[in-house]
C-alpha positions as CSV (number, residue, x, y, z in Angstrom):
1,X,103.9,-8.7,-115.8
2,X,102.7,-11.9,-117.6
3,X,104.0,-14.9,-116.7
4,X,106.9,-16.3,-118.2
5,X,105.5,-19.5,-120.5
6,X,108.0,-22.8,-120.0
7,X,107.2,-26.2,-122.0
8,X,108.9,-29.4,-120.5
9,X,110.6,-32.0,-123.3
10,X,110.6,-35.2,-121.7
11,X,110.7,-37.0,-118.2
12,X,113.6,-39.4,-119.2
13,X,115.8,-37.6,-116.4
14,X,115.4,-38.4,-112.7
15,X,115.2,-34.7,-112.4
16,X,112.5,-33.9,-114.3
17,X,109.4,-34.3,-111.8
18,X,111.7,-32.2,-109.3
19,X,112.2,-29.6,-112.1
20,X,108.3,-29.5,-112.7
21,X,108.0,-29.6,-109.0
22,X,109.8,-26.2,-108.9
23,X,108.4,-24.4,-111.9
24,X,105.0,-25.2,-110.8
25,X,106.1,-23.7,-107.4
26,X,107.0,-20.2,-108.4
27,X,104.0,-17.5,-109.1
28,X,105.6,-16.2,-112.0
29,X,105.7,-19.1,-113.9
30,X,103.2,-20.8,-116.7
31,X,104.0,-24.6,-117.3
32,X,102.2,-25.3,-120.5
33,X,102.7,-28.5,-121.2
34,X,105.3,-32.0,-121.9
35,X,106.4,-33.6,-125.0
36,X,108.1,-36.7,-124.6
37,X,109.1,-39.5,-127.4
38,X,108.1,-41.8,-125.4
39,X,104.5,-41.4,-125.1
40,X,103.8,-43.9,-122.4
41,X,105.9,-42.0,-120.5
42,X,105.2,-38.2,-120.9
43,X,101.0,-39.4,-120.6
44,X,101.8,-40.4,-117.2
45,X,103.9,-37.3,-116.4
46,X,101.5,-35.0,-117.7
47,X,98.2,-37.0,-116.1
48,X,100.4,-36.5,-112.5
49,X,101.2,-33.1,-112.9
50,X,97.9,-32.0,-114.5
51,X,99.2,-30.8,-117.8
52,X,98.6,-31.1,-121.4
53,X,100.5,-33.9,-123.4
54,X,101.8,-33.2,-126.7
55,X,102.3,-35.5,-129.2
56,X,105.2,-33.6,-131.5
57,X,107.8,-30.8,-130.7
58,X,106.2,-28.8,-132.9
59,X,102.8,-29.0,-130.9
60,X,104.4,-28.0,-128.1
61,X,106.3,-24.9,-129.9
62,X,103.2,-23.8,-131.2
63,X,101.9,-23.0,-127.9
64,X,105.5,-20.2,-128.0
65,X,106.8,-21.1,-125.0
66,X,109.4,-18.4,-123.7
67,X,111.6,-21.6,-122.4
68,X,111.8,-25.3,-122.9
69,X,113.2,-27.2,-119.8
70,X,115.2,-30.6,-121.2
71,X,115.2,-33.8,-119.5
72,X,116.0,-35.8,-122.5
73,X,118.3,-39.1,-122.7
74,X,122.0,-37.6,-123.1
75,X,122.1,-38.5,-126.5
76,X,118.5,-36.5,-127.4
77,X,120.2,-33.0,-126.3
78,X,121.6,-31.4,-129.3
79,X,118.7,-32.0,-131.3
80,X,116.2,-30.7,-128.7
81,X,118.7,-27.6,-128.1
82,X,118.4,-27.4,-131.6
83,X,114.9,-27.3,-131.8
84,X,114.6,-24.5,-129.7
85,X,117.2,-22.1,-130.7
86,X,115.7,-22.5,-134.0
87,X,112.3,-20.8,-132.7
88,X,114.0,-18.3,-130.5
89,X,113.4,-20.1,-127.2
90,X,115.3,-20.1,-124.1
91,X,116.8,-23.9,-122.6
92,X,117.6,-25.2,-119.5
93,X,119.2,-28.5,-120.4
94,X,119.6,-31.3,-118.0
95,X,123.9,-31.7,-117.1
96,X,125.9,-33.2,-119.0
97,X,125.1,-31.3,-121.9
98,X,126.0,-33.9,-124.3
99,X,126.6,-37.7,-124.5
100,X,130.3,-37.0,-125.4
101,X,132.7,-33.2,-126.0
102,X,131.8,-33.0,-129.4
103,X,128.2,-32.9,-128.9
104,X,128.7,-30.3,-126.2
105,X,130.8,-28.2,-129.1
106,X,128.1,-28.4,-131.6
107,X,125.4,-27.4,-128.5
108,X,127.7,-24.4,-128.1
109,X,127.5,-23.7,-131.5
110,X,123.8,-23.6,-132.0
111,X,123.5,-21.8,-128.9
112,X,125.8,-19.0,-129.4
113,X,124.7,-18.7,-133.5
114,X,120.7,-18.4,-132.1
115,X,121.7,-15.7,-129.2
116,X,119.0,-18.0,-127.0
117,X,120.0,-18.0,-123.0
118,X,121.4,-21.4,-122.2
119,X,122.0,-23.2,-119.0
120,X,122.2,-26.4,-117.4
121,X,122.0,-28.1,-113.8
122,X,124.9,-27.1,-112.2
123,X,123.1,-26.8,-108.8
124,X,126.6,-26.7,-106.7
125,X,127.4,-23.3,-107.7
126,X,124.0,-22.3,-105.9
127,X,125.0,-24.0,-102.7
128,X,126.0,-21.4,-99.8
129,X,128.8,-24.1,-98.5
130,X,130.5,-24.1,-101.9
131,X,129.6,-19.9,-102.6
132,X,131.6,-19.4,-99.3
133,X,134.3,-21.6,-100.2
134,X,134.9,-20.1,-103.6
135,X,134.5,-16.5,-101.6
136,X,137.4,-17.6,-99.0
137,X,140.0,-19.0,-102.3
138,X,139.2,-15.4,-103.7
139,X,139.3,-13.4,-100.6
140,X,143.0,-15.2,-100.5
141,X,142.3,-16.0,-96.5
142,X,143.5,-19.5,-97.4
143,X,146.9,-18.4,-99.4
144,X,148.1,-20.4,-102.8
145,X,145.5,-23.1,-103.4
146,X,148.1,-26.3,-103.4
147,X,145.0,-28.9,-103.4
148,X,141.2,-29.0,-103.5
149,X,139.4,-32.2,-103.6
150,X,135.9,-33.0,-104.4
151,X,133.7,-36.1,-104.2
152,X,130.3,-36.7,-105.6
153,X,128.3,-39.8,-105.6
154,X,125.7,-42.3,-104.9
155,X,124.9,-45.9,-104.9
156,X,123.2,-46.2,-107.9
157,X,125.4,-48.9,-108.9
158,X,125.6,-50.6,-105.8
159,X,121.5,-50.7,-105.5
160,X,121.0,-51.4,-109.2
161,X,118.7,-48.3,-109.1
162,X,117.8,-47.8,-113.3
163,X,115.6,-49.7,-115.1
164,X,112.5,-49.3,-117.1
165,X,112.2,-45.0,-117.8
166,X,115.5,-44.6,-116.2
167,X,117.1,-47.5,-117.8
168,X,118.6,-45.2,-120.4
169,X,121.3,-44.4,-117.7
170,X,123.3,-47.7,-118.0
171,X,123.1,-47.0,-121.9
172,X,126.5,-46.2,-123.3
173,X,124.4,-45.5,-126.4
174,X,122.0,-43.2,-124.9
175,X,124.0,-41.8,-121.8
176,X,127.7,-41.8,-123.3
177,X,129.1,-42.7,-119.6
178,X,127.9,-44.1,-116.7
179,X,129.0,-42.8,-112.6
180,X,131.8,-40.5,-113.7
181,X,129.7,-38.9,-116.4
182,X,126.6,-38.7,-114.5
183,X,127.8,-37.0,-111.4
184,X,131.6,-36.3,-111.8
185,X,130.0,-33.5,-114.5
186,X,129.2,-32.1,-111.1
187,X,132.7,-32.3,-109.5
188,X,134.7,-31.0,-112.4
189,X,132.0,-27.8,-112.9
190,X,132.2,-27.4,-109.1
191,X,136.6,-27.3,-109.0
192,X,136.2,-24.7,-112.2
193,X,133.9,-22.9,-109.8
194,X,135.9,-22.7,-106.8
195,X,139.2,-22.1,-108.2
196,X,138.1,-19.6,-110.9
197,X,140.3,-21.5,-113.5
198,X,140.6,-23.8,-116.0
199,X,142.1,-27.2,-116.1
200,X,145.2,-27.6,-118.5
201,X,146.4,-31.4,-117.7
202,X,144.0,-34.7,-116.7
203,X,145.2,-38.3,-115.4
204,X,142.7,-40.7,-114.2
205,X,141.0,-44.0,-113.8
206,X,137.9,-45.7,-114.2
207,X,136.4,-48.3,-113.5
208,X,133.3,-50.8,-113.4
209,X,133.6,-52.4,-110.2
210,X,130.0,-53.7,-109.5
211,X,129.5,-55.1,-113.2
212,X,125.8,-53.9,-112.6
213,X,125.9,-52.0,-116.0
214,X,127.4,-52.3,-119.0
215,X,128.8,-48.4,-118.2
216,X,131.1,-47.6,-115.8
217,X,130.3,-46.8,-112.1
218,X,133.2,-45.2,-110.4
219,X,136.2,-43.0,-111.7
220,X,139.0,-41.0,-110.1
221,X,140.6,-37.5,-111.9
222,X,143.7,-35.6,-110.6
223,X,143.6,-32.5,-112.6
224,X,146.4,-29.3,-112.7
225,X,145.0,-26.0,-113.1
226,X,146.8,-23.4,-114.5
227,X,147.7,-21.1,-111.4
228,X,149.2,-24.5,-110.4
229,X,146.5,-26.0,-107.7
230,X,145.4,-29.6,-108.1
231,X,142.3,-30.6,-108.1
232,X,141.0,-34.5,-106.9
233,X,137.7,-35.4,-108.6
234,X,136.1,-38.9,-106.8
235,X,132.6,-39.3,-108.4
236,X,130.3,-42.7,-109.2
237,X,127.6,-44.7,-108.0
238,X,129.4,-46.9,-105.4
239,X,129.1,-44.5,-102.4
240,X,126.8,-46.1,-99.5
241,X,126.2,-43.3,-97.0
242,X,122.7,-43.4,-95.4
243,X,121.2,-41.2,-93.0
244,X,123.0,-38.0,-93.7
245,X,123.9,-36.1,-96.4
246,X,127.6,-36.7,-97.8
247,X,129.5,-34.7,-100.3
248,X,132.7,-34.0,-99.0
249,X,134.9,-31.4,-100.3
250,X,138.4,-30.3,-99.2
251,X,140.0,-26.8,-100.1
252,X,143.8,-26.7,-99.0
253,X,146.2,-23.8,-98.6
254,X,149.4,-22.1,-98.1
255,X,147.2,-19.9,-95.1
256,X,144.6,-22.6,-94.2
257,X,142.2,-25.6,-95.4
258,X,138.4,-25.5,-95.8
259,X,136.2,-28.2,-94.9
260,X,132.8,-29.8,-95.5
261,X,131.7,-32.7,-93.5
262,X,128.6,-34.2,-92.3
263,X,128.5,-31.6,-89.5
264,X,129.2,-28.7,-92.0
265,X,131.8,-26.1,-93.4
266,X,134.5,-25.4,-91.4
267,X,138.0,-23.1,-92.3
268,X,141.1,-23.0,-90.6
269,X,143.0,-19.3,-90.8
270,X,146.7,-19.3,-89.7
271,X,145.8,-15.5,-89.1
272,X,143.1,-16.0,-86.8
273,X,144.9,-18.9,-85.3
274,X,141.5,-20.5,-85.3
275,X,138.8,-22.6,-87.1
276,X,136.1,-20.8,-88.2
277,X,132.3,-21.1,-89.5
278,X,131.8,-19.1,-92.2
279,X,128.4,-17.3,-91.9
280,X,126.6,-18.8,-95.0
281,X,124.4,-16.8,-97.8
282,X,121.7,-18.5,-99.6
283,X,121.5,-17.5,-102.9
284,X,118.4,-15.8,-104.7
285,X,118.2,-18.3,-107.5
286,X,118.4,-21.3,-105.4
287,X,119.2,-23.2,-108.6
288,X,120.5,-23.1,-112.4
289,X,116.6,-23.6,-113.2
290,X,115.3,-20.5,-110.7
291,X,118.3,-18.5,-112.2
292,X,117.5,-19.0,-115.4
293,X,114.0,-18.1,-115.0
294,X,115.1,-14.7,-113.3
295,X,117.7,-14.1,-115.9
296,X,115.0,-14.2,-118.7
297,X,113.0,-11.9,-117.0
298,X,115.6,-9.3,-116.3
299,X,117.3,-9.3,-119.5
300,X,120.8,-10.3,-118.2
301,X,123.1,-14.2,-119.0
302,X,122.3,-17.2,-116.7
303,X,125.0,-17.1,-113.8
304,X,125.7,-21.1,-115.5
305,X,126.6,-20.9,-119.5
306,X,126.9,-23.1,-122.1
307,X,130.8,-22.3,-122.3
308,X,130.8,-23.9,-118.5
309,X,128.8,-26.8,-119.5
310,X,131.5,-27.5,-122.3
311,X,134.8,-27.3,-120.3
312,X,133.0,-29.6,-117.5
313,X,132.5,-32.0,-120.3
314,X,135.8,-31.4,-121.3
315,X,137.5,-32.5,-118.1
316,X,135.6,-35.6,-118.1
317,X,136.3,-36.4,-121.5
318,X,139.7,-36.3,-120.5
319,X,139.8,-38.7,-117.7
320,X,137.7,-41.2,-120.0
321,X,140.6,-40.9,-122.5
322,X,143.1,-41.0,-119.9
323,X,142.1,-44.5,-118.5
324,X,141.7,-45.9,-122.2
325,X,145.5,-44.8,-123.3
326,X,146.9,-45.0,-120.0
327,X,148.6,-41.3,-120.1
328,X,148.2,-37.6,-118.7
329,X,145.9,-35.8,-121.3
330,X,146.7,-31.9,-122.3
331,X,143.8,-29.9,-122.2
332,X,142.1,-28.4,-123.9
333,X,141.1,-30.9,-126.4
334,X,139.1,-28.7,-128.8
């Protein structure tokens, strides 16, 4: 079978050498090329990675490239999505799909009027810990879900990590949000995930308490599902945590609680009287890039779609506009 042909469209993203990094990996895979506005920029890339630079999308399309991999400035998305799905060509866009909710809408739009495969980084859903947690909600060996909390972060903010290529970050212009957008994307995708619902009410706050960037760095989202559980969303770049990995998340209910901590996930059953390891999975895919790739070549939707990449936005858009009127947001907005 030949292999499948993928173009990259810029290296704006801190992402995007670890995306190359992973194409170039896999055997079935024929990276053709970059294209990035910013020609300083995509030279570099594509001297590093041994790979032609081109100077126009259009270059780059010529070469028909079965998939376009984008890790453009937030703001550069829709019309590099557009782009493509006006040749017929497959994306993986980098999360959040847009700089704001309508953006993510009119990405939907394109995406579902071209019939083009669409996904985006939503890498949690591929993580064993979080496939076992969703597995125990469903399973109902934790009872009604009252609570499940979530934090992702960094300390970007705190270590005043963008400038020059990645200074687009602190941009409200070109990212549309700072911390909450740039990882709580992550969160509010991951709680859809685990819960197998959608949000229906948002109140929140944010804030930017290291004044490194003009953007915000930190912000906090209690969120009601629909079946009733609340979710906590805690995502920025004020986390300092070094020497071990630290994404905590908490799933509690009416039968037990599930745990991730530094030492690993942990469940407590009131049936088995007990705490638990959960024997852990690893998925095939590995990631939303890998799945994406394998979904192409099999004929079948990426496990992450566009649909997903819109209601994440959509929570986050909410606690934004909760913070700046000071009130519980209905969902959904659109």
């Amino acid at each position: 079978m030949a292999k499948l042909k993928v173009g990259v469209i810029s290296f704006a993203h801190v992402h995007a050498p670890g995306h190359l990094e992973r194409l170039k990996s896999r055997g079935d895979v024929e990276v053709i090329g970059v294209y990035d506005d910013d020609e300083e920029r995509g030279r570099y890339y594509a001297k590093m990675y041994n790979l032609e630079f081109y100077e126009s999308l259009e270059s780059l399309f010529k070469r028909n490239p079965d998939l376009v991999v984008i890790d453009s400035e937030n703001r550069r998305h829709l019309e590099h999505v557009k782009a493509a799905a006006e040749r017929g060509v497959h994306v993986f866009c980098e999360k959040p799909i847009g700089s704001n909710l309508r953006m993510a809408v009119e990405i939907k739009k394109v995406v579902e009027k071209s019939g083009i495969l669409f996904t985006t980084g939503f890498n949690s859903r591929f993580n064993p810990e979080n496939v076992a947690v969703r597995d125990l909600v469903a399973s109902g060996e934790l009872g009604y879900i009252y609570t499940a909390r979530v934090r992702v972060a960094h300390s970007a903010a705190v270590d005043r990590w963008f400038s020059g290529w990645t200074g687009w970050f602190s941009s409200r212009e070109l990212a549309g949000g700072g911390g909450l957008l740039d990882l709580g994307i992550h969160g509010a995708d991951l709680l859809r995930f685990i819960l197998e619902d959608e949000a229906v009410e948002v109140q929140g706050l944010v804030s930017n308490s290291t004044r490194a960037y003009e953007v915000d760095d930190q912000g906090i989202g209690v969120i009601r599902f629909s079946k009733g559980a609340l979710g906590v969303l805690d995502a920025g770049w004020v986390q300092v945590v070094e020497h071990m990995p630290w994404s905590p998340l908490e799933v509690y209910g009416s039968k037990g609680s599930a745990l991730r901590t530094c030492i690993g996930l942990m469940y407590y059953s009131r049936s088995r009287r007990a705490w638990v390891k959960p024997a852990l999975s690893a998925s095939h895919a590995g990631s939303a890039l890998d799945d994406i790739v394998e979904a192409i070549k099999s004929g079948r939707n990426p496990a992450v779609t566009v649909d997903d990449g819109v209601k994440a936005q959509e929570i986050i858009e909410a606690i934004y506009l909760s913070e700046l009127e000071g009130r519980r947001v209905k969902l959904p907005l659109t």
